[in-house]
C-alpha positions in Angstrom: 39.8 -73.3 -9.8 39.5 -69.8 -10.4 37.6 -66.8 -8.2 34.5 -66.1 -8.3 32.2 -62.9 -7.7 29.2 -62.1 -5.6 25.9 -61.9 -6.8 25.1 -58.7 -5.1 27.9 -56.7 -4.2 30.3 -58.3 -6.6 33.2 -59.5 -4.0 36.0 -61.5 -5.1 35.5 -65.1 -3.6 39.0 -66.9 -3.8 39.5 -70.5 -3.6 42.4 -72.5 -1.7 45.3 -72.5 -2.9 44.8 -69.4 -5.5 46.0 -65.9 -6.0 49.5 -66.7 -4.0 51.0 -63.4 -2.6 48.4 -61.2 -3.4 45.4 -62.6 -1.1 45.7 -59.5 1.5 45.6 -57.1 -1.4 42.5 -59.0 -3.0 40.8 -59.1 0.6 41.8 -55.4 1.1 39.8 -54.8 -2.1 36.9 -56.6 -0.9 36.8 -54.5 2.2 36.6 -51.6 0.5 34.0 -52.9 -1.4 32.1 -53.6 1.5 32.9 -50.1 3.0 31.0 -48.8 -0.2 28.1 -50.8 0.1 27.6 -49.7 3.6 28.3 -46.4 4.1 29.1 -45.0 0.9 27.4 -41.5 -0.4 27.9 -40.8 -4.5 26.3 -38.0 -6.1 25.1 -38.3 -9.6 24.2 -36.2 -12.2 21.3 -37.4 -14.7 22.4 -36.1 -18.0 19.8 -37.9 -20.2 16.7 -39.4 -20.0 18.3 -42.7 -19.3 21.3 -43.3 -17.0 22.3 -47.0 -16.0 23.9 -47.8 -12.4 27.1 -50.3 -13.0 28.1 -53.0 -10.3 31.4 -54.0 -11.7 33.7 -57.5 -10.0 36.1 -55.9 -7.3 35.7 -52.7 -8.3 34.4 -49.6 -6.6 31.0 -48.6 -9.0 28.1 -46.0 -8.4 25.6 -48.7 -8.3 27.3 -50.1 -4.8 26.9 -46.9 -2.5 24.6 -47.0 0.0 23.3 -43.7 -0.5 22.8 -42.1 -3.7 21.8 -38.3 -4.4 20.8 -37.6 -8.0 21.2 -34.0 -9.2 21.2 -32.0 -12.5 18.1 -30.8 -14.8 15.6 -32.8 -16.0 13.6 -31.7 -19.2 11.8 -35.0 -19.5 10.5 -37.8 -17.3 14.1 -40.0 -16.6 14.6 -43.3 -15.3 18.0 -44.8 -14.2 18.0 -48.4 -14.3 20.5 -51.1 -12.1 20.9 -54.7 -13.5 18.5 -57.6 -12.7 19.6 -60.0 -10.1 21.2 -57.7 -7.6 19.9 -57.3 -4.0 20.3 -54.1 -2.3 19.2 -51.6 0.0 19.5 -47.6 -0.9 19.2 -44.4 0.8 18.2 -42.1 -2.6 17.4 -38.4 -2.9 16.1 -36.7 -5.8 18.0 -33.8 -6.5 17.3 -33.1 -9.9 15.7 -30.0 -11.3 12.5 -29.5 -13.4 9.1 -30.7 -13.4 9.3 -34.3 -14.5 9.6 -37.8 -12.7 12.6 -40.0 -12.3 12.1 -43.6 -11.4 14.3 -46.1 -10.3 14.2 -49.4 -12.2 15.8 -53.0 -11.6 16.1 -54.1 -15.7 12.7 -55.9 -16.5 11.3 -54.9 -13.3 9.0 -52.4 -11.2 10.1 -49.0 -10.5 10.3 -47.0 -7.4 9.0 -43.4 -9.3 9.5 -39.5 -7.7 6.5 -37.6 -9.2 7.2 -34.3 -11.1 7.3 -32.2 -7.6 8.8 -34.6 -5.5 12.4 -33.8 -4.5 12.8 -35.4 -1.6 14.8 -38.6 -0.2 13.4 -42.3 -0.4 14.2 -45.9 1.1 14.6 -48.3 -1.5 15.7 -52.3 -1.8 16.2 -54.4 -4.6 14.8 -58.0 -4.5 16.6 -59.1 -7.9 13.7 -58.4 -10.0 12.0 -55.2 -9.0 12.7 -51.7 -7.1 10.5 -51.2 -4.2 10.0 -48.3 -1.8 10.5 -48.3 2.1 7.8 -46.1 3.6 5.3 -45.2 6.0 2.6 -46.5 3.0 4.5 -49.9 2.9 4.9 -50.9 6.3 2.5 -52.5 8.1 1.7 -52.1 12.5 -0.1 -49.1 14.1 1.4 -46.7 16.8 0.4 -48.2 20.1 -2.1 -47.1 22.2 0.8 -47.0 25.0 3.0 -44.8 23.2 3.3 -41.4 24.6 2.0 -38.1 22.1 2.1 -35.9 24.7 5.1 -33.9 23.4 4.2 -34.1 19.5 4.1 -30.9 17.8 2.3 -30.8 14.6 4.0 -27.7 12.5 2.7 -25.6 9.6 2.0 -27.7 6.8 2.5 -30.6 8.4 -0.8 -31.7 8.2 -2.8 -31.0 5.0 -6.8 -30.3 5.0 -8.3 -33.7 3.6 -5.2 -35.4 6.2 -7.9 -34.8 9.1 -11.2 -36.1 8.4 -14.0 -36.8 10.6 -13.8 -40.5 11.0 -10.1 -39.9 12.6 -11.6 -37.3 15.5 -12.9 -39.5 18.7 -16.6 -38.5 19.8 -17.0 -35.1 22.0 -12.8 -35.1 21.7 -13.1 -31.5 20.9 -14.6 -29.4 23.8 -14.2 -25.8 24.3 -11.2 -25.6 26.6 -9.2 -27.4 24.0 -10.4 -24.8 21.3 -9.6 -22.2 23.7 -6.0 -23.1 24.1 -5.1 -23.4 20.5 -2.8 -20.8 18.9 -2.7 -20.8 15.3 0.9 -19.6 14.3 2.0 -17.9 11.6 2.0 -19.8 8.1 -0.2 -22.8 9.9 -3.4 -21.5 8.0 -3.1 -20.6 4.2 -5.3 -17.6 2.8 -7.8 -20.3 1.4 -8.4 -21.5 4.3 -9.9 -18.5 6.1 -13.1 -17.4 4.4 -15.7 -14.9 5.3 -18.1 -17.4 6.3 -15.8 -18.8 9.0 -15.2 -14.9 10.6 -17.8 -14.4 13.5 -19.7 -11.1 12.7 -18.3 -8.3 14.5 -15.2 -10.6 15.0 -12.4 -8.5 13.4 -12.2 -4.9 15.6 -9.5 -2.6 15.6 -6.8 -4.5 17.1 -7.0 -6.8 14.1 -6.3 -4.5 11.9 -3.3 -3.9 10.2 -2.1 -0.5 10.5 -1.7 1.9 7.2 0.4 4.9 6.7 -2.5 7.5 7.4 -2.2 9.1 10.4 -5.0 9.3 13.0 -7.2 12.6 12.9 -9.2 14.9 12.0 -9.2 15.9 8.3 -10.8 19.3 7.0 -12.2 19.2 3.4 -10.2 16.2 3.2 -8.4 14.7 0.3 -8.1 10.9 0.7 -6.7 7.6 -1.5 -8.6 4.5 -1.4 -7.1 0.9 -2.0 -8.4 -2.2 -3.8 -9.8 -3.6 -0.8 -11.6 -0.6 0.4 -8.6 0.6 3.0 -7.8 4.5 3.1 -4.2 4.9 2.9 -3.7 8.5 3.0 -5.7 11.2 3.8 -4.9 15.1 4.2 -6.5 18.3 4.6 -7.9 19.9 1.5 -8.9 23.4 0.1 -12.0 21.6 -1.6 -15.7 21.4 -0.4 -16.5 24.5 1.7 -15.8 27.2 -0.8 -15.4 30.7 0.4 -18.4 30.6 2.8 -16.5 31.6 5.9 -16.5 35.1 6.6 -13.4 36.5 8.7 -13.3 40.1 8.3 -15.6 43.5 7.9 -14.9 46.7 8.4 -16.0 50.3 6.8 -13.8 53.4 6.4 -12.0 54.9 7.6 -10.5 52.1 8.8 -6.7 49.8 8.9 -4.9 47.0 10.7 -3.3 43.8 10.1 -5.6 40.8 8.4 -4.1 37.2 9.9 -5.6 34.3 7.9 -6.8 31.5 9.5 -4.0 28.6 9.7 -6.4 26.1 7.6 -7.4 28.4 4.7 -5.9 28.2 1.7 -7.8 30.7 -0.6 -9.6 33.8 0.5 -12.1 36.0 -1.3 -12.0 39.7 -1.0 -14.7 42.3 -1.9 -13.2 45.7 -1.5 -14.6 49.4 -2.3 -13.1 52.3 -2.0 -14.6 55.8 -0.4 -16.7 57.9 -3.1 -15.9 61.7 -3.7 -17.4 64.4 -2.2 -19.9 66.1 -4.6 -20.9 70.1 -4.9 -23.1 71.1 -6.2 -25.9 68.6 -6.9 -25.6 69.2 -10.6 -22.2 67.6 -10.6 -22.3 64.4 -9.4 -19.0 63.0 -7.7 -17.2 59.4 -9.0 -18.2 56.7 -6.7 -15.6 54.3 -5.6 -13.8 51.7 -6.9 -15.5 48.2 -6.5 -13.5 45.0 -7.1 -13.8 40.7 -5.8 -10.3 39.4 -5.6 -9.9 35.5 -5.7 -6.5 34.8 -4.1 -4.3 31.8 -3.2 -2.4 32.2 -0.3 0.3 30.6 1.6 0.8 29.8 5.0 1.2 31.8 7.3 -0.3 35.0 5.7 -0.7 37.9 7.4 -1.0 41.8 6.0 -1.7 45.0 6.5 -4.8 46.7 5.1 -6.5 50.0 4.9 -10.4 50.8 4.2 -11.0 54.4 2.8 -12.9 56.8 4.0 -15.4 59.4 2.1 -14.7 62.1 0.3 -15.1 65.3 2.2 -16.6 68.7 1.0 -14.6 71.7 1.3 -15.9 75.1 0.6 -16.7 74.9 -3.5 -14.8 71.7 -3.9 -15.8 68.1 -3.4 -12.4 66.3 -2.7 -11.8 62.5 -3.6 -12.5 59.3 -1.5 -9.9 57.4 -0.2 -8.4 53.5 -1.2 -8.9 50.9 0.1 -6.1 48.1 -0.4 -5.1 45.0 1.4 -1.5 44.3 0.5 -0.5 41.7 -2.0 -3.9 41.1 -2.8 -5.3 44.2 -4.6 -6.2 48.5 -4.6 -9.2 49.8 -5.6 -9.2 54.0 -5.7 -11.7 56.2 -4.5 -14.0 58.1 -7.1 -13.2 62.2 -7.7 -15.1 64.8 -6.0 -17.0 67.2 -8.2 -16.8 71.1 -8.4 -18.9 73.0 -10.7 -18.6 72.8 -13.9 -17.2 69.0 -14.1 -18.3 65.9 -12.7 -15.9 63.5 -10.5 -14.7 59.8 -12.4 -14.9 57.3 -10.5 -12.4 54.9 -9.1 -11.6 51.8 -10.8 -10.2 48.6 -9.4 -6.7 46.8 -11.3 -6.5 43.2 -11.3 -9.6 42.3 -9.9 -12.2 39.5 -11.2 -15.6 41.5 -11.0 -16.2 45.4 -11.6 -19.0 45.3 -13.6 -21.3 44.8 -10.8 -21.0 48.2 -8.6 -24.0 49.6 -8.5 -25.7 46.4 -7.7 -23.8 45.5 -4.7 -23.0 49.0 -3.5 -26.4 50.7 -3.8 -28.4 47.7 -2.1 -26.6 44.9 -0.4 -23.9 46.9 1.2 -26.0 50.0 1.7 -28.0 47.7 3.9 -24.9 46.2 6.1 -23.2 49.3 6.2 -25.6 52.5 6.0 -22.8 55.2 6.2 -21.4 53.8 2.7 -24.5 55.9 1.5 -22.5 58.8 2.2 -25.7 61.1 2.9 -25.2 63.9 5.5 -28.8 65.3 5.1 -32.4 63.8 3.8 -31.9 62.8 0.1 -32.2 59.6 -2.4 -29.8 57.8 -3.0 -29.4 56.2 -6.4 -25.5 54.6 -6.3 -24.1 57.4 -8.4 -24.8 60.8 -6.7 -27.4 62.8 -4.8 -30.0 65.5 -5.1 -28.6 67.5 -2.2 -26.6 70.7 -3.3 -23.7 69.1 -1.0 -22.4 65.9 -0.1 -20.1 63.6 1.1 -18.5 60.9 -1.0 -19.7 57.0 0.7 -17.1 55.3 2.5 -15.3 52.8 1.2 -15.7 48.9 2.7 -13.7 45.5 3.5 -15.1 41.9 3.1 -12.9 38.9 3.3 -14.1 35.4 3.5 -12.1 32.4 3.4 -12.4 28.8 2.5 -11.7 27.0 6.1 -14.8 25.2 5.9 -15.2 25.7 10.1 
C-alpha cells in the first residue's frame, strides 16, 4: 500500500513495510515540514492582483509558514487565495504599498480583508472552507473586574474621539482632582480637537505664547510686519510718522560750534540765512542775505561744525557784506553786499537748497519776530526786508534752525 499525505500540512504518512532504507530521510522531511508550519516566517511579494498560496506533498511551500509578511505595490484591490480543505493558523502582515485592499481567501470561501489603509499584522485560521480573523472584535469575555488597571497608560492616539462616549464613563467618575492631575502631552490632542469655544476667556496669557523673532521694546516711528494670524514678527525703529517737528538747534550771528544729531533721527531740516550787508547811504539799499531750507538724510552718528554769520558792518562811506552761514556737508548760504553810493549791494543766494523763493516772507516777519537783531536796525527806521530809510545801517544777521525727525 502506498503513502499517503496529510490533509492540512501535507506530511508523508508511510505504511508498514514501505519505503525500505529511506524511512529516516522521509521522516526527516516531515520534520522539517512541521518546523515550517510552526515557526516558519516567508515574505511575499504580491505582483498581481491575484497570487495563489501552494501546499505541496512533503515539500517545503509558502502556503505552510506560520507567519507570512506580504510586501510589494499594490495598484488595485488584491486577494491571495489558499486551497479549500486545509486547516491552518497564520500570523500575516500587510506590507504591501498603495491605497487598495488585500484579502485573504480559502478557494470558494470568506475572506479575511485589510482595508485600503490598513498595513498592519492580523491572526488568521483556516477551517477548510473559509478565512477568518483572530481579534479583539471576534473573541468573546470581558476584562474582569479583578484585574488590575492601575499601571495602564493610554498614549497619543491610542484612543480616538467617538472610542469614549458617555455611556462608557461611570456617574460622578470625573471630579475635579482627577481633571487637575491630567497632563495632556504632546501629540495627545490634534489641532481639531482644540477650538475656541473650549479656551476659557482670558485663558491663554503670555506664558502661552509662543515666542517670535521680535525683540522686546520700545519702537520709535516704528516699522512693523504682521502675520496671517495677526502675530507681529518684526518690528524696528522708523524715520516715518513724526516728520521734522522736533526742533534741536537756534542760534543768530555771529555765532559757531559743533551740531550733534540726536542718535534716533534720521533726517534733519535746516533753515539757514546768512548776515545782510551793511547799507550807506539810504538811497542805496544793501543785498539781504541768502535764505535757503535744506532737507537732508543723514547717517549715524552725525556730528559737524557750523557757523551763523553775522551783519554787515558800516565803515566810513562803505557798507561791507554780511557773513555765511553754513553747516558742513549740508549747505552755504552767502551774505548779501553792502552798498556805497552810487550802486546798490546783490544779495546772497543759497546753492543746493530746496526753497529760496520765500525770503522776504520768512525773514521780514517770522524770523524778525524770534530774532529782532536779524532786523539789522541800529536807529528808529522801517523795516521792509530789503533795506532801510536810515542814511546808515547795518546789514541783519544771519540765523540757524535745525529740526529733526526723532519724533520725541
Amino acid at each position: 500500500m502506498a503513502s499517503s499525505f496529510s490533509t492540512d500540512l501535507k506530511l508523508e504518512l508511510m505504511v508498514t513495510g514501505e519505503n525500505s532504507g529511506t524511512w529516516g530521510d522521509k521522516t526527516n522531511t516531515n520534520l522539517n515540514l512541521l518546523q515550517q508550519a510552526i515557526a516558519g516566517y516567508q515574505s511575499i511579494a504580491i505582483t498581481s492582483t491575484n497570487t495563489t498560496l501552494v501546499m505541496t506533498d512533503a515539500t517545503i511551500s509558502d502556503a505552510r509558514n506560520a507567519v507570512i509578511e506580504f510586501t510589494g505595490t499594490i495598484t488595485a484591490n488584491a486577494t491571495v487565495f489558499i486551497a479549500s480543505g486545509i486547516e491552518k493558523t497564520y500570523t500575516i502582515k500587510n506590507s504591501t504599498t498603495g491605497a487598495f485592499t488585500l484579502a485573504l481567501n480559502q478557494v470558494g470561501g470568506s475572506s479575511v480583508i485589510w482595508g485600503a489603509t490598513e498595513k498592519n499584522i492580523k491572526g488568521v485560521y483556516l477551517n477548510g472552507t473559509n478565512a477568518n480573523t483572530i481579534d479583539l472584535s471576534t473573541l468573546g469575555g470581558q476584562i474582569s473586574t479583578s484585574t488590575a488597571l492601575a499601571d495602564f497608560v493610554v498614549g497619543p492616539n491610542e484612543l480616538d474621539t467617538s472610542s469614549v462616549t458617555e455611556v462608557k464613563i461611570a456617574s460622578s467618575a470625573v471630579t475635579s482632582t482627577k481633571i487637575a492631575s491630567f497632563a495632556v502631552t504632546s501629540g495627545a490632542l490634534d489641532t481639531a480637537s482644540v477650538t475656541s469655544v473650549k479656551i476659557a476667556s482670558a485663558a491663554v496669557g503670555p506664558t502661552q505664547l509662543q515666542n517670535t523673532s521680535v525683540t522686546a521694546g520700545s519702537f520709535t516711528a516704528a516699522s512693523i510686519t504682521v502675520d496671517a494670524q495677526g502675530r507681529i514678527t518684526a518690528a524696528s525703529s522708523g524715520s516715518g510718522g513724526a516728520g521734522m517737528g522736533i526742533l534741536t538747534l537756534a542760534a543768530e550771528g555771529p555765532a559757531s560750534g559743533t551740531y550733534t544729531a540726536s542718535p534716533t533721527a534720521t533726517r534733519i531740516g535746516v533753515y539757514m540765512w546768512a548776515g545782510g550787508g551793511g547799507s550807506t547811504p539810504a538811497a542805496n539799499p544793501a543785498g539781504v542775505g541768502g535764505y535757503g531750507f535744506y532737507n537732508k538724510p543723514i547717517a549715524q552718528p552725525f556730528s559737524q561744525p557750523y557757523s551763523v554769520g553775522g551783519s554787515g558792518n558800516i565803515t566810513p562811506g562803505t557798507g561791507n557784506a554780511g557773513g555765511a552761514t553754513t553747516v558742513a556737508n549740508v549747505g552755504t548760504v552767502n551774505g548779501g553786499n553792502g552798498s556805497s553810493a552810487p550802486a546798490p549791494g546783490n544779495a546772497g543766494n543759497a546753492p543746493g537748497s530746496s526753497l529760496v523763493g520765500i525770503r522776504g516772507q520768512i525773514a521780514g516777519y517770522a524770523v524778525a519776530s524770534s530774532f529782532p537783531s536779524m532786523c539789522g536796525s541800529t536807529t528808529p527806521a522801517t523795516y521792509n526786508g530789503y533795506g532801510s530809510t536810515v542814511p546808515t545801517r547795518a546789514g541783519a544777521v544771519g540765523a540757524l534752525v535745525i529740526f529733526e525727525n526723532t519724533g520725541t
